[in-house]
N, C-alpha and C positions, 0 to 999 in steps of 0.2 A: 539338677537343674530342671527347671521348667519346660512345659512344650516352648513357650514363644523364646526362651533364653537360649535352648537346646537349637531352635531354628533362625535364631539371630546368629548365634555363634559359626553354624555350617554355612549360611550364608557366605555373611561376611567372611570368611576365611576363604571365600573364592577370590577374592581378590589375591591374599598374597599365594595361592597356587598360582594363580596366572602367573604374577611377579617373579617365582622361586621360575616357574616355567621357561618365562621371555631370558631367563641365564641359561637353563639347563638345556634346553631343546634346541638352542641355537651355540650351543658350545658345538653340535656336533657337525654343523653346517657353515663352521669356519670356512676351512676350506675349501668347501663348493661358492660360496659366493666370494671367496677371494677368487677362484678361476674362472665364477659370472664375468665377472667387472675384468675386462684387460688393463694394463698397467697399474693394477692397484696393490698394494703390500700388506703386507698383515698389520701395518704399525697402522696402515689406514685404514683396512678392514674393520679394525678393535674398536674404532666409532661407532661403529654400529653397538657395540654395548655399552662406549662410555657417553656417548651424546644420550641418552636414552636414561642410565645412572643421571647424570650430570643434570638433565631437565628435572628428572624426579625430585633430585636434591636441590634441588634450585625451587622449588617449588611446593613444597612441603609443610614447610610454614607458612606462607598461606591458606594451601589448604585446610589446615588445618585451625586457622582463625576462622575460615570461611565456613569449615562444617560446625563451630561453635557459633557464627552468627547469625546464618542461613540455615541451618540445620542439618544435621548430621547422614540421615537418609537421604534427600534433598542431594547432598553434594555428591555423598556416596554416590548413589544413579546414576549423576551426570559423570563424576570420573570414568565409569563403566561404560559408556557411550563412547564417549570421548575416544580411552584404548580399543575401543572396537574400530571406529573411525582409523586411530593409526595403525590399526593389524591391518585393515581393510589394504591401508593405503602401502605397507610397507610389503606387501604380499606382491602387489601390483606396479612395486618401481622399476622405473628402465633406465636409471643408473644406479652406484654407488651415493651420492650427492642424494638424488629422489630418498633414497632409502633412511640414509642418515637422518633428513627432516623427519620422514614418516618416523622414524624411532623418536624424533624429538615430539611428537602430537602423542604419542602414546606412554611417553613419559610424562608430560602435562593430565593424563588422563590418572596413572597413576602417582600422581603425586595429590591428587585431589580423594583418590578411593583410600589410600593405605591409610593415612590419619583415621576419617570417619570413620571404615572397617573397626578398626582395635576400638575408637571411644565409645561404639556403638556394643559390640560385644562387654565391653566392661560398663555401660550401664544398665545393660537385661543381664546381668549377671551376678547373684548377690555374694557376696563375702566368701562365704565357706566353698564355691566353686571357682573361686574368681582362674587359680591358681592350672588348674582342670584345663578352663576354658582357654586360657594363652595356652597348655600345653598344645589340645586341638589345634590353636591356630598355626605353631610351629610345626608340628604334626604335620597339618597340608603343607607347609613348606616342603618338607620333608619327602610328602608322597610326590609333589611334582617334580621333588627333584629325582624320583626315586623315575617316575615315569618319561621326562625328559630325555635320558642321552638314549634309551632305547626308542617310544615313539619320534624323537628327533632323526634317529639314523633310519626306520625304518621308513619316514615320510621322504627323507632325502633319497632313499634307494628307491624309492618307485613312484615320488612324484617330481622329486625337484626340493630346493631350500625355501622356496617361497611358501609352500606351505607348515613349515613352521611357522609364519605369522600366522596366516590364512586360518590354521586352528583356532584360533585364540578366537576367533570374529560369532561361532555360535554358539561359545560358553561362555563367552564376557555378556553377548546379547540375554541370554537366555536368563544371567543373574540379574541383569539392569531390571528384566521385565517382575520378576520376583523380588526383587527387594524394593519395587514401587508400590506391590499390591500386600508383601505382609510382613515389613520390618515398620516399626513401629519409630516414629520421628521425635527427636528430643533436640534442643540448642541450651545456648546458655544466655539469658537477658540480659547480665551484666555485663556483656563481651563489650568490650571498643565500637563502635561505630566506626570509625575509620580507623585505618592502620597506617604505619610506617613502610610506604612501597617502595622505597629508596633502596634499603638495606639490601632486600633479596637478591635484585637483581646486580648489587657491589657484589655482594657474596657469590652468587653465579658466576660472573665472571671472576672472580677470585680463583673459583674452585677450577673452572675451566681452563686458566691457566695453568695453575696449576700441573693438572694432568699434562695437559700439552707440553711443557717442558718436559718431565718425567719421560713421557715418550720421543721428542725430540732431543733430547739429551744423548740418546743409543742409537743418533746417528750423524750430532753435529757434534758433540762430545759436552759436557756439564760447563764447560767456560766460553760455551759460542754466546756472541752477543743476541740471538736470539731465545736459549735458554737462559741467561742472565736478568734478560731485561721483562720474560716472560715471569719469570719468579718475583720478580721486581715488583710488575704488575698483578700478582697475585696476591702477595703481600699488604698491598694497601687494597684490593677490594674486600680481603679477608677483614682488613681494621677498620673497615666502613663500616662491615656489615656486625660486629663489635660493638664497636663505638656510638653507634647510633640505637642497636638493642638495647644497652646501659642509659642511655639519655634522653630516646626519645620518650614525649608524653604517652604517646599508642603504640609501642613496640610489638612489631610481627611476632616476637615472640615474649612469653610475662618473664622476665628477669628473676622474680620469684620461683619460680620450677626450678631454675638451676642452685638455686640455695639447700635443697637437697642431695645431700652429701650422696645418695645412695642413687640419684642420675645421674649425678656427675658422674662418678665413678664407672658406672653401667655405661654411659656413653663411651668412655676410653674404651673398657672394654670392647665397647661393638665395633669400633674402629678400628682398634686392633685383629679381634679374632675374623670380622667379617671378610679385611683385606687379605688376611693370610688363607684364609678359606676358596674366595673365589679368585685368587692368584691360581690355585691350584686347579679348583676346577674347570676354567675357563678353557685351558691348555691341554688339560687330560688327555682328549681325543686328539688334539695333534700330536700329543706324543705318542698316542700310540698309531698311530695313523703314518707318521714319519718315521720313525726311528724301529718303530718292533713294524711293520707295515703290514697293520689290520688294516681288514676293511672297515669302509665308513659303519656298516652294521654291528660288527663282531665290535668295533669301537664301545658303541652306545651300551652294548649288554656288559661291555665288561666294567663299565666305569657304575654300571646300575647296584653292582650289591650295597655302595657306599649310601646312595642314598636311601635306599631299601632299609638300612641298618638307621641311619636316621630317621626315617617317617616312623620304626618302629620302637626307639628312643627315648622321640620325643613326647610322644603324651604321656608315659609316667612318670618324666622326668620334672612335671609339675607336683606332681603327688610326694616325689623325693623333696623335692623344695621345700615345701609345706612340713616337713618331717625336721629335715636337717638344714634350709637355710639356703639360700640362692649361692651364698658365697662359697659352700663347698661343691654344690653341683657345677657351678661354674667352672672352678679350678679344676674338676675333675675331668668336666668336658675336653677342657684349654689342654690337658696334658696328654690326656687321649689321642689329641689331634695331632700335641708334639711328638710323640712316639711313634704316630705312623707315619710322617713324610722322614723322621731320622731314619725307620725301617727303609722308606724307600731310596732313600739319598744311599744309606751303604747297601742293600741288596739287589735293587736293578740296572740290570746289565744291558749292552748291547743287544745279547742275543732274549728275546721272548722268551718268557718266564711265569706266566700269571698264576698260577697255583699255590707258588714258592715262593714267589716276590710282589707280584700286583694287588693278588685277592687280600694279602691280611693288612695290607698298610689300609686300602679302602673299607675296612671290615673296622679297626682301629677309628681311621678318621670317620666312619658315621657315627659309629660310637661318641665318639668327641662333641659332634656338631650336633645330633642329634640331643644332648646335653644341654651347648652351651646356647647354643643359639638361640632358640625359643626362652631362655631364662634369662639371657642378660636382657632382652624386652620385658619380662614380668621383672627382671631387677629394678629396671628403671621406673618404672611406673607403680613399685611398690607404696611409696608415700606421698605419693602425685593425687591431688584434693580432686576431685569428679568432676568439678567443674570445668578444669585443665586436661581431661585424658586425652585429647582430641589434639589440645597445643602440643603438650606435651609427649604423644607420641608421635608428631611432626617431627618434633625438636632430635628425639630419638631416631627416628628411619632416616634423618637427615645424614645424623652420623653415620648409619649404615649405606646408606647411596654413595658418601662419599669414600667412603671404605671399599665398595666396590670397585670406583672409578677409580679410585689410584691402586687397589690392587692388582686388577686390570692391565692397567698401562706399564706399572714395576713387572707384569711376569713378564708382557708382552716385549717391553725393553731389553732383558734379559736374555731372554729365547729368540727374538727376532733374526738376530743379525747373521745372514747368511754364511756357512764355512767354507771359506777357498772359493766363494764363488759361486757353489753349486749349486745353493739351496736347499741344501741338505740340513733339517734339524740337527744338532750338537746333542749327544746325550750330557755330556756335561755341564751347559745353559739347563739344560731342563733339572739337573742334580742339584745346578745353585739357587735354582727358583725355588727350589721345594726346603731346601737349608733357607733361602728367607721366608717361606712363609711357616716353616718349624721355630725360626724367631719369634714370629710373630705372636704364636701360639703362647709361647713360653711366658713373652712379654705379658700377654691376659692373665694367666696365671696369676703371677706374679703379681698386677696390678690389684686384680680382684681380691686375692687373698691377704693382701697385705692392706690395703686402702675401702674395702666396699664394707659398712657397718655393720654389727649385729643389729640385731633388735632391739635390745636394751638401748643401745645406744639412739636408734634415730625415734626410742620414744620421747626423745628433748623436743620440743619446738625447734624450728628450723633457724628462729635467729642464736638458739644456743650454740647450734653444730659449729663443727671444724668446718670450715668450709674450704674447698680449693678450687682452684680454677677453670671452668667452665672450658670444655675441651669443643 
């Protein structure tokens, strides 16, 4: 790569550290701001990740029209403002309620950076690196998550959980002020002038529902009229935001990007392996915090080799792509992942065990993630026209936010519910969490290897392919 292609790329890939970060860092300071907030519970605590998911995904496709018609730097900056604004603000709340919003400004901010980031890297980026350069960007995913539950626990031991926001406010700053003075600004002239603003926000509250059933379901039970009628209502903001993609004249997002078989595909995948990924990681540190009863420190170090093993993963794992095909690195990741939560599901026990039991399922699942993750976004964006890298990987992290948010809420469901009273985490909740998201894993697998095209094949035109259904 080039100097300016080499420094668009490091750039931008600050954004998704911060993003891999705002999961990891604050996994480990659950349970301190559950015992901030009095009478608040974990199922209400978990908004703090999912309202913040949830804004992002709600918001994405926009952004992502907006960095093709206003330009891609342009919007970039402003997202990075924007999330500093809501670290600022989420550092500094004096309640539960304050803090939720403040997650909700700072998801607004990334849902505006994450499109631009990746459009802008892939076009300072020519052909023969392209591959390279996504691996970089999952790479930083990688390293923040690798840096997360350790700096997370060591901020909580000796300042407080509020500075796990409070970080984020002179690295997000610091990138805004450098990628205004030397990432190079590009749009697209053919874009829409005006868009379809309807859709999103049906879809938002779709998704919102959503989730909030999921998690009210594990305490009113799946057939209370509030979970019923909450599905109900999810169901038609989902078929709004459908319905109105397919037909309007200026759709938020082009209906054309989903005619390649090889995002579609990619997209299930990311919905798949994302949910089952941060099902697990979110939890990590309460379970070991509850049940083997580490400290919030010894926590963070121990949940760190996983992503260690990922940041180091993932940037060759574009170079294997380019070699052998996204659809085997994929499937190799996906299986990787299922073999470590199967290890954990039969080999951890009540009593602490990390040597013999923790270390190689987290050793397994970086391996996996560190795989699959970073590829099933260069999968999706493999035959996505340049013009669209910006919609279309909206269209993409949209899937992934919302993979978050419900896989979020399913571990949280699972694992919540007090035993006998006491409060006491179940190891068995946490054994069946990890059985769905070894599901889930297997599910990607499966999908990618059987369903995501070779080459040969997606060199048809797009009206030739098989087409399936836009997930």
């Amino acid at each position: 790569m080039n100097r300016q292609a080499t420094l668009t790329t490091i750039v931008c890939s600050v954004a998704v550290f911060l993003i891999a970060l705002e999961i990891t860092i604050i996994s480990v300071a659950l349970p301190e701001i559950e015992a901030a907030f009095d009478g608040s519970s974990r199922a209400a605590v978990s908004w703090v990740f999912t309202a913040y998911n949830i804004t992002v995904a709600a918001g994405l496709l926009i952004g992502g029209w907006l960095a093709e018609r206003s330009g891609r730097r342009r919007v970039f900056v402003a997202g990075l403002w924007i999330f500093t604004v809501g670290s600022l603000l989420s550092g500094l709340a004096p309640s539960l309620a304050v803090l939720i919003a403040a997650r909700v400004i700072q998801g607004m901010g990334g849902a505006l950076l994450i499109p631009a980031s990746l459009a802008l890297i892939l076009h300072a980026v020519d052909d023969d690196h392209r591959e390279t350069a996504i691996g970089i960007w999952g790479a930083m995913a990688g390293l923040a998550a690798a840096i997360g539950p350790t700096a997370g626990a060591v901020l909580v031991d000796a300042a407080g959980w509020r500075w796990v926001f409070l970080v984020n406010v002179p690295i997000a700053a610091a990138a805004a002020v450098a990628s205004r003075i030397r990432l190079v600004e590009s749009s697209d002239p053919t874009i829409a002038r005006r868009v379809d603003l309807v859709a999103v926000p049906a879809g938002a509250i779709g998704v919102g529902l959503l989730v909030f059933a999921i998690v009210a379901s594990g305490a009113l039970g799946i057939i209370s009229p509030v979970v019923l009628g909450s599905l109900a209502g999810a169901a038609v903001g989902i078929a709004v935001l459908v319905r109105r993609t397919r037909s309007h004249p200026a759709p938020v997002f082009d209906p054309s990007i989903a005619m390649h078989r090889s995002f579609t595909v990619a997209g299930l995948g990311t919905l798949l392996f994302v949910a089952g990924f941060t099902g697990w990681l979110v939890l990590a540190p309460t379970f070991l915090v509850d049940v083997w009863g580490y400290a919030t420190v010894r926590s963070g170090l121990a949940i760190a080799p996983a992503p260690v093993m990922m940041a180091v993963v993932a940037g060759p794992a574009g170079k294997w792509a380019t070699a052998v095909g996204h659809r085997v690195v994929i499937a190799a990741g996906a299986m990787s992942s299922t073999a470590a939560v199967i290890w954990w599901a039969v080999r951890i026990g009540e009593q602490p065990d990390y040597i013999g039991a923790f270390l190689p399922g987290a050793l397994l699942l970086g391996v996996g993630v560190g795989l699959g993750f970073p590829m099933l976004a260069a999968a999706a964006m493999r035959d996505i026209d340049p013009d669209r890298y910006a919609m279309a990987a909206a269209g993409n992290t949209t899937m992934r936010q919302i993979a978050m948010a419900v896989g979020i809420a399913v571990a949280v469901t699972i694992v919540d519910a007090d035993v006998a009273g006491e409060g006491v985490a179940d190891l068995a909740r946490f054994r069946l969490s990890w059985i769905v998201c070894g599901a889930l894993f297997a599910l990607t697998a499966v999908a990618i290897h059987v369903l995501y095209p070779d080459r040969r094949a997606d060199a048809r035109p797009a009206d030739q392919q098989e087409l399936i259904p836009h997930v």
